[in-house]
N, CA, C and O atoms as a DFTB+ gen file, in Angstrom:
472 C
 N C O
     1  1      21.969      27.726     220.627
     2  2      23.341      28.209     220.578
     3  2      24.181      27.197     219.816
     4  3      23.930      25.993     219.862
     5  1      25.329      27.788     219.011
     6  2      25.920      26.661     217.949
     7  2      27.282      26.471     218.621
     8  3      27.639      27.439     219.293
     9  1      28.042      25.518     218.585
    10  2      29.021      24.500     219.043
    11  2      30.430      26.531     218.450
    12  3      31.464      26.611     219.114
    13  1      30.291      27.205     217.827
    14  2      31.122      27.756     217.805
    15  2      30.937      29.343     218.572
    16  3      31.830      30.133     218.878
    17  1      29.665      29.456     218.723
    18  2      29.363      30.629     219.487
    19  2      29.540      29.963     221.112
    20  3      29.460      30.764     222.043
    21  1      29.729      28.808     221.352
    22  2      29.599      28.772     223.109
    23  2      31.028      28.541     222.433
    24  3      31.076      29.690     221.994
    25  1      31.905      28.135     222.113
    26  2      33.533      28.359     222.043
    27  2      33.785      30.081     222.400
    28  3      34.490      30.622     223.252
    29  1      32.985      30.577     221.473
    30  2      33.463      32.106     221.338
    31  2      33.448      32.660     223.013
    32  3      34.286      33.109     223.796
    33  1      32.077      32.361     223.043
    34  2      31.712      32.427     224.573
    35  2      33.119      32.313     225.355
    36  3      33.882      33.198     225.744
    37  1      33.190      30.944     225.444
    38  2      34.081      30.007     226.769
    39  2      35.924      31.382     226.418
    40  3      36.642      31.977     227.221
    41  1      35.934      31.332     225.477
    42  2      37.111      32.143     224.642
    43  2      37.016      33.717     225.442
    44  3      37.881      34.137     226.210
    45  1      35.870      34.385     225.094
    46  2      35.670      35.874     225.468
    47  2      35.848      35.785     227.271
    48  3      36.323      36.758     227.855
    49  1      35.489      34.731     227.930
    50  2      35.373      34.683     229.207
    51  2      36.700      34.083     229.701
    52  3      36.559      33.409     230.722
    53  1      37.875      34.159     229.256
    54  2      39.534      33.823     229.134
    55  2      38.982      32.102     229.586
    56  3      39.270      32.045     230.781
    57  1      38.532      31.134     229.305
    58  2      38.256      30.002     229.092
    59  2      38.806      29.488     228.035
    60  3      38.354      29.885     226.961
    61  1      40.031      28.377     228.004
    62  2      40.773      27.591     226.320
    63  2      40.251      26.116     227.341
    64  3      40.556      25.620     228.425
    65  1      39.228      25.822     226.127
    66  2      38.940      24.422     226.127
    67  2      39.883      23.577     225.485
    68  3      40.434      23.989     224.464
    69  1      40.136      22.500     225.919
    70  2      40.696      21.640     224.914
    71  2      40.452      20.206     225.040
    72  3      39.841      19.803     226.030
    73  1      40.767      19.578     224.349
    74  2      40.041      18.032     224.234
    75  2      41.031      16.989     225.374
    76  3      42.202      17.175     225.702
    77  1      40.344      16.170     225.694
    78  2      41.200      15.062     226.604
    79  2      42.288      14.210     225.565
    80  3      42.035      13.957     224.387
    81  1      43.199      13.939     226.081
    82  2      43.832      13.100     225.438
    83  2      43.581      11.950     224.471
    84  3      44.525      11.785     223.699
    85  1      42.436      11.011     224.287
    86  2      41.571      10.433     223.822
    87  2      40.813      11.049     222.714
    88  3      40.240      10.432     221.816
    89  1      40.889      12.803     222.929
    90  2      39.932      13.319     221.895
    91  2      38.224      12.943     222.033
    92  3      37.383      13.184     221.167
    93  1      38.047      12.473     222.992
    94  2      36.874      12.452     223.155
    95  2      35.598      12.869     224.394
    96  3      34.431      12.538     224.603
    97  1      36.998      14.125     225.260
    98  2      35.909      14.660     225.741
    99  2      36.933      16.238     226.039
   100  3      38.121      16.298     225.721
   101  1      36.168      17.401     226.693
   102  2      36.582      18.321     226.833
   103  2      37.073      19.022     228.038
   104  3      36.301      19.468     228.887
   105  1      38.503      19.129     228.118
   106  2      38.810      20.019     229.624
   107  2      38.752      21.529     229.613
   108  3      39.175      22.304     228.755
   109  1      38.192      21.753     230.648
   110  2      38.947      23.522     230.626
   111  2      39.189      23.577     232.447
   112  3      39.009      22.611     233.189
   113  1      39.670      25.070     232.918
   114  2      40.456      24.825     234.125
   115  2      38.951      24.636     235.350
   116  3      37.852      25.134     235.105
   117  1      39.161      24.085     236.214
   118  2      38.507      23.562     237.362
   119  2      37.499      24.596     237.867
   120  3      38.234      25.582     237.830
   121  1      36.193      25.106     238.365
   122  2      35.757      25.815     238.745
   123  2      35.793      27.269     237.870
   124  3      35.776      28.371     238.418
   125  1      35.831      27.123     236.861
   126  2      35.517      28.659     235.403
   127  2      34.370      28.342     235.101
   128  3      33.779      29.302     234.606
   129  1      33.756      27.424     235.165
   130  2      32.398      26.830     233.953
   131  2      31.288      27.998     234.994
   132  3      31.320      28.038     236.224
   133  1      30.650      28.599     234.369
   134  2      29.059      28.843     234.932
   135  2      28.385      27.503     234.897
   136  3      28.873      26.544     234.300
   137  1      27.267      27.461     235.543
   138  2      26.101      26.241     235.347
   139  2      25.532      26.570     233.811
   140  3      25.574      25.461     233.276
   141  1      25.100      27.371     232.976
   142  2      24.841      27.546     231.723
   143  2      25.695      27.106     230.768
   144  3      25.297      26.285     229.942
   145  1      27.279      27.694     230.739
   146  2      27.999      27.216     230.190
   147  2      28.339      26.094     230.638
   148  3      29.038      25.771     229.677
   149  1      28.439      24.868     231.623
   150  2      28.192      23.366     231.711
   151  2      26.973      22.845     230.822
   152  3      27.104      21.851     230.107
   153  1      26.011      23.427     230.887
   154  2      24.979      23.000     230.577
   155  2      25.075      22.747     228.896
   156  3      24.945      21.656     228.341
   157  1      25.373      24.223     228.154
   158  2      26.086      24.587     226.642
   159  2      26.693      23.036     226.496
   160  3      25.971      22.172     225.999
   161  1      28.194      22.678     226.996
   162  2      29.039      22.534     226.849
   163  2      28.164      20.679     226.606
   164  3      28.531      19.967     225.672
   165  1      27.294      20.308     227.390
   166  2      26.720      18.925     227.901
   167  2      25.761      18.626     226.478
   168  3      25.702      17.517     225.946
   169  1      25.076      19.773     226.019
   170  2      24.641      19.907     225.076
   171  2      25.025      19.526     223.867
   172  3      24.736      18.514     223.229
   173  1      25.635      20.337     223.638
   174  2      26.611      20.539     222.262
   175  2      28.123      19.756     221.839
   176  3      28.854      20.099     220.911
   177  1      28.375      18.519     222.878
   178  2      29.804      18.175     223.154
   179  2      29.817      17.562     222.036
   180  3      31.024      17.610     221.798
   181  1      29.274      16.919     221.015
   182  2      30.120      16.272     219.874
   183  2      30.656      17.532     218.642
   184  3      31.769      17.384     218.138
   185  1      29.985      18.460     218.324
   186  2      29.792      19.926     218.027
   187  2      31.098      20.352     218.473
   188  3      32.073      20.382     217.723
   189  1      31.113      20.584     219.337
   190  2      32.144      21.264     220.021
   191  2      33.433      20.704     220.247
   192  3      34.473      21.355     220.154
   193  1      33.368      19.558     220.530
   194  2      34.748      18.948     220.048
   195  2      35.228      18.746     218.621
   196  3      36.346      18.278     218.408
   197  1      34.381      19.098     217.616
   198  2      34.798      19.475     216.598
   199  2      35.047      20.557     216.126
   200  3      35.950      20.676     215.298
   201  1      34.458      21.386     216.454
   202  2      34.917      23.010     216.481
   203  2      36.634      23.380     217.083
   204  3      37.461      24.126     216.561
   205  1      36.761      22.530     218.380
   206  2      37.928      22.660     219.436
   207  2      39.415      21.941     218.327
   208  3      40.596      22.249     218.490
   209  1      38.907      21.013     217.311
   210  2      39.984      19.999     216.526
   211  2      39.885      21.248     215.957
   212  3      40.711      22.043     216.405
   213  1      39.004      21.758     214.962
   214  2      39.093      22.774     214.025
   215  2      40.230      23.588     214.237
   216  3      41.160      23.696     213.437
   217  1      40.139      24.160     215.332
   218  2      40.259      25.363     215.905
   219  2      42.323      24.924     215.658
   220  3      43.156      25.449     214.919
   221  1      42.451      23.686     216.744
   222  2      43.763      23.465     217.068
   223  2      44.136      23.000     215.693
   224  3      45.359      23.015     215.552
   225  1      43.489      22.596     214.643
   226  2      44.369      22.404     213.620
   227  2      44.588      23.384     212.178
   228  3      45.347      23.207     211.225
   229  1      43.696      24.360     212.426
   230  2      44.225      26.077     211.878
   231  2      45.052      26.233     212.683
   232  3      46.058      26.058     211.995
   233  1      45.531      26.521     214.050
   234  2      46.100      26.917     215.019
   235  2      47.717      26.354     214.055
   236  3      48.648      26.971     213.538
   237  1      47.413      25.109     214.181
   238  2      48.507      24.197     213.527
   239  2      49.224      24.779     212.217
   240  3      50.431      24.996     212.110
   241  1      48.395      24.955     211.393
   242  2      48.708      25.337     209.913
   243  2      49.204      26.871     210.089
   244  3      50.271      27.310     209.662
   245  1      48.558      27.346     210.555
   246  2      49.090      28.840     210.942
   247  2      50.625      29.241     211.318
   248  3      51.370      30.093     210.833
   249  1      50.852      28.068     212.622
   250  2      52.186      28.228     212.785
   251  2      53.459      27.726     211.505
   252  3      54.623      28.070     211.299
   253  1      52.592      26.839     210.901
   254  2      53.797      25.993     210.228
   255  2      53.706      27.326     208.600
   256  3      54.801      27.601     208.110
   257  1      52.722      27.844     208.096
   258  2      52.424      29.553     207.776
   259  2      54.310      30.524     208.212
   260  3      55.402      30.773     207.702
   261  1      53.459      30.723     209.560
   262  2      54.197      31.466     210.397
   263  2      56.082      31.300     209.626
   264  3      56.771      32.062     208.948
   265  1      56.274      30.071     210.129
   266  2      57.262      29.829     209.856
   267  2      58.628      29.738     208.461
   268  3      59.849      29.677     208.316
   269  1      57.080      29.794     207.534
   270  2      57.644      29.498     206.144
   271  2      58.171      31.411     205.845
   272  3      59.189      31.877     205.333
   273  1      57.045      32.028     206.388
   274  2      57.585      33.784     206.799
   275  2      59.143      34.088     207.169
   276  3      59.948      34.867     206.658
   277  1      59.257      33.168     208.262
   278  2      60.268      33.435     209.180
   279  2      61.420      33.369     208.109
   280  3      62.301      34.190     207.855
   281  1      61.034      31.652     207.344
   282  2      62.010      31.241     206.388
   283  2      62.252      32.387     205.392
   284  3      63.398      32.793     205.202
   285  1      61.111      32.957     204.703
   286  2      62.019      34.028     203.633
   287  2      62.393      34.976     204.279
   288  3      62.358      35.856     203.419
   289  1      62.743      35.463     205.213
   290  2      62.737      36.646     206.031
   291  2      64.358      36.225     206.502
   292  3      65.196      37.060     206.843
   293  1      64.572      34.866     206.443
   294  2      65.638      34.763     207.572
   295  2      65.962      34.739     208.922
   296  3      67.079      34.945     209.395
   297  1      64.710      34.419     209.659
   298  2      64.768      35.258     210.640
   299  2      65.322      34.100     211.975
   300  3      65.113      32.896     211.825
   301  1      65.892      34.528     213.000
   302  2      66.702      33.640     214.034
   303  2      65.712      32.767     214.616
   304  3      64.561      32.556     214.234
   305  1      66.629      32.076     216.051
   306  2      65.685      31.456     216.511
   307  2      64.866      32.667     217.550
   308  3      63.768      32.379     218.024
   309  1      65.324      33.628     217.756
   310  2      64.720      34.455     218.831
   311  2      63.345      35.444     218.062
   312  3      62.494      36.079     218.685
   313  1      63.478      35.311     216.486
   314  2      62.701      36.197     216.012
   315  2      61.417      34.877     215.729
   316  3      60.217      35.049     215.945
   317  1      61.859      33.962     215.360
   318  2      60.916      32.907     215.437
   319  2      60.192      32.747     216.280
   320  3      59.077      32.362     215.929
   321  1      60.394      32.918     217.551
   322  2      59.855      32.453     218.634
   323  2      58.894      33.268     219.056
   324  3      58.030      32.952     219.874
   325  1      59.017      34.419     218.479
   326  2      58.114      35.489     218.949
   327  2      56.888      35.732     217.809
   328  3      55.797      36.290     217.916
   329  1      57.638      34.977     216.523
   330  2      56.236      34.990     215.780
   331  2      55.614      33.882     216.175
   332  3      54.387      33.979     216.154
   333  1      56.048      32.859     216.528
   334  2      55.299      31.915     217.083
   335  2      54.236      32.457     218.216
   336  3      53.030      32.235     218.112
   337  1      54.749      33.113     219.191
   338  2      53.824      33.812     220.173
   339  2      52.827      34.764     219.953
   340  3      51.757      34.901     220.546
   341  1      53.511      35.687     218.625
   342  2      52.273      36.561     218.104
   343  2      51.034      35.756     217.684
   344  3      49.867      36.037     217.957
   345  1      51.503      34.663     216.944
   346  2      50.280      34.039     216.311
   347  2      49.976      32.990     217.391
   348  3      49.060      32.439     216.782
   349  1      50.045      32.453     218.293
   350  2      49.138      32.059     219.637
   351  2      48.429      33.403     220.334
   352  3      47.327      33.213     220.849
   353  1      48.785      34.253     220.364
   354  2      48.367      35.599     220.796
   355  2      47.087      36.246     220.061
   356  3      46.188      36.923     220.560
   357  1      47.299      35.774     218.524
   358  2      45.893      36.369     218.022
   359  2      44.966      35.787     218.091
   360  3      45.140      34.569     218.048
   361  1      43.500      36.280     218.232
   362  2      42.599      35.938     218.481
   363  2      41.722      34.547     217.848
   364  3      41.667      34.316     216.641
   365  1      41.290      33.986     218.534
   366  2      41.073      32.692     217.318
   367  2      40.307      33.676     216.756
   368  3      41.126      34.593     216.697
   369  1      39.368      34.067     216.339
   370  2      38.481      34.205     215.429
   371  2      39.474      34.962     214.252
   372  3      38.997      35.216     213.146
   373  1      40.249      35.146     214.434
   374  2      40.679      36.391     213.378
   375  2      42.186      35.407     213.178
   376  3      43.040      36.037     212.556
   377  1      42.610      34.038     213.587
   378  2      43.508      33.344     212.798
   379  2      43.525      32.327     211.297
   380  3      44.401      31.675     210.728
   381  1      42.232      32.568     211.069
   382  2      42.030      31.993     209.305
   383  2      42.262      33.253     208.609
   384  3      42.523      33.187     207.408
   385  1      42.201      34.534     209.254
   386  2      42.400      35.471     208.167
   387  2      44.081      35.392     207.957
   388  3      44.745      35.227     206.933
   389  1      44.451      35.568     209.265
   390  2      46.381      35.511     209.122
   391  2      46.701      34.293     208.507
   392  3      47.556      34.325     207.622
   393  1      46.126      33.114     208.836
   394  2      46.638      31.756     207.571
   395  2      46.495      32.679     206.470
   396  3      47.528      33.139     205.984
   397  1      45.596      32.951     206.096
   398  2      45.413      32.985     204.490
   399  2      46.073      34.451     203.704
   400  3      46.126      34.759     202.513
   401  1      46.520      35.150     204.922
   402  2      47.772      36.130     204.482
   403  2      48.855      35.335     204.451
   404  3      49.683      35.611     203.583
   405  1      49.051      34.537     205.073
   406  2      50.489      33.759     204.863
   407  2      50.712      33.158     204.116
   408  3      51.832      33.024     203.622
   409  1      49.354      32.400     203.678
   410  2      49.020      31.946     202.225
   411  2      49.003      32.208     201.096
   412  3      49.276      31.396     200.212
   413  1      48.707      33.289     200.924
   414  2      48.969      34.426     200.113
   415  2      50.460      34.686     199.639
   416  3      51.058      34.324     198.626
   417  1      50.875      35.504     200.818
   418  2      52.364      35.987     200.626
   419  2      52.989      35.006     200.928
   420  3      53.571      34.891     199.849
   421  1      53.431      34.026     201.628
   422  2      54.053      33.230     201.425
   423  2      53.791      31.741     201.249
   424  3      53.752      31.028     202.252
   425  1      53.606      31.220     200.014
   426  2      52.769      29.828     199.769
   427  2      53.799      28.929     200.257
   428  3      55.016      29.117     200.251
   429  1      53.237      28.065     200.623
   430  2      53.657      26.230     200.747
   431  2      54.934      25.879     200.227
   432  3      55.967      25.508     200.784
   433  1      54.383      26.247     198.018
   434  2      55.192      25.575     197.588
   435  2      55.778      26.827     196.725
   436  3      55.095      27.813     196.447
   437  1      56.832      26.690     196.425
   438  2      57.371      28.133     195.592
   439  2      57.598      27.932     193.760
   440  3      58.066      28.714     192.933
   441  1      57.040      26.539     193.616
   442  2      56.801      25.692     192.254
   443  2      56.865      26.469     191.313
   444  3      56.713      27.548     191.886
   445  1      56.975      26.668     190.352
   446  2      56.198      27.645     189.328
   447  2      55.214      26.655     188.279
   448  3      55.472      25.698     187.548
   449  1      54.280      27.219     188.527
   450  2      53.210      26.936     187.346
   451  2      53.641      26.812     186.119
   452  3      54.195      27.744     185.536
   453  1      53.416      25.531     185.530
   454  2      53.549      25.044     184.330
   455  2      51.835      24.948     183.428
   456  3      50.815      24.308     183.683
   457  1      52.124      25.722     182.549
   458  2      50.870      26.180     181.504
   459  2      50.788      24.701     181.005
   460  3      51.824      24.036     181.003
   461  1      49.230      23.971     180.445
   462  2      49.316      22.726     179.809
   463  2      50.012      22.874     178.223
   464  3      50.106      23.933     177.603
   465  1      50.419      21.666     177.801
   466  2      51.073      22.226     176.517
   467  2      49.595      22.051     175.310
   468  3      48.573      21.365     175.334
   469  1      49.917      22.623     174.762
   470  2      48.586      23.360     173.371
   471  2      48.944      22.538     171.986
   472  3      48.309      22.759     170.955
């Protein structure tokens, strides 16, 4: 089993792992673990705490995404807040696709491309 299918796992079974403060080991809530998934988790922990950074730092980019939306849109602090929640709300597996719509439609930088000169 790979460090992102026992995430998916721990995820499908309403389980959010997340790393200790230190970043170097993994909490989730008290008495959720099966003995298999302990076992996964004992296994795979350097794996998986890299999957878990992964995870929280798309999570990251997504919102700051999110926001640049909000920005061309105009949108308040009350409409903000709720895209903020939509996008904690979507599914991890399916939040690199919404980065990269946001990416898309609304980039980073609004620069315009300068052709090299000839």
């Amino acid at each position: 089993m790979t460090a992102q299918a026992i995430l998916a796992e721990l995820i499908a079974c309403g389980i959010t792992p997340n790393l200790t403060p230190d970043g170097a080991g993994i909490e989730v809530p008290a008495g959720r673990l099966t003995d298999p998934q302990r076992a996964a988790i004992k296994a795979h922990k350097v794996e998986l705490i890299a999957c878990i950074q992964e995870a929280a730092n798309l999570t990251t980019e997504l919102l700051a995404a999110a926001m640049r939306a909000c920005d061309a849109h105009g949108d308040g602090p009350e409409a903000r807040e709720q895209m903020r929640l939509d996008c904690l709300e979507t599914p991890p597996q399916l939040r690199a696709d919404l980065l990269q719509h946001f990416r898309d439609v609304y980039p980073a930088s609004n620069r315009v491309k300068q052709e090299p000169n000839t």
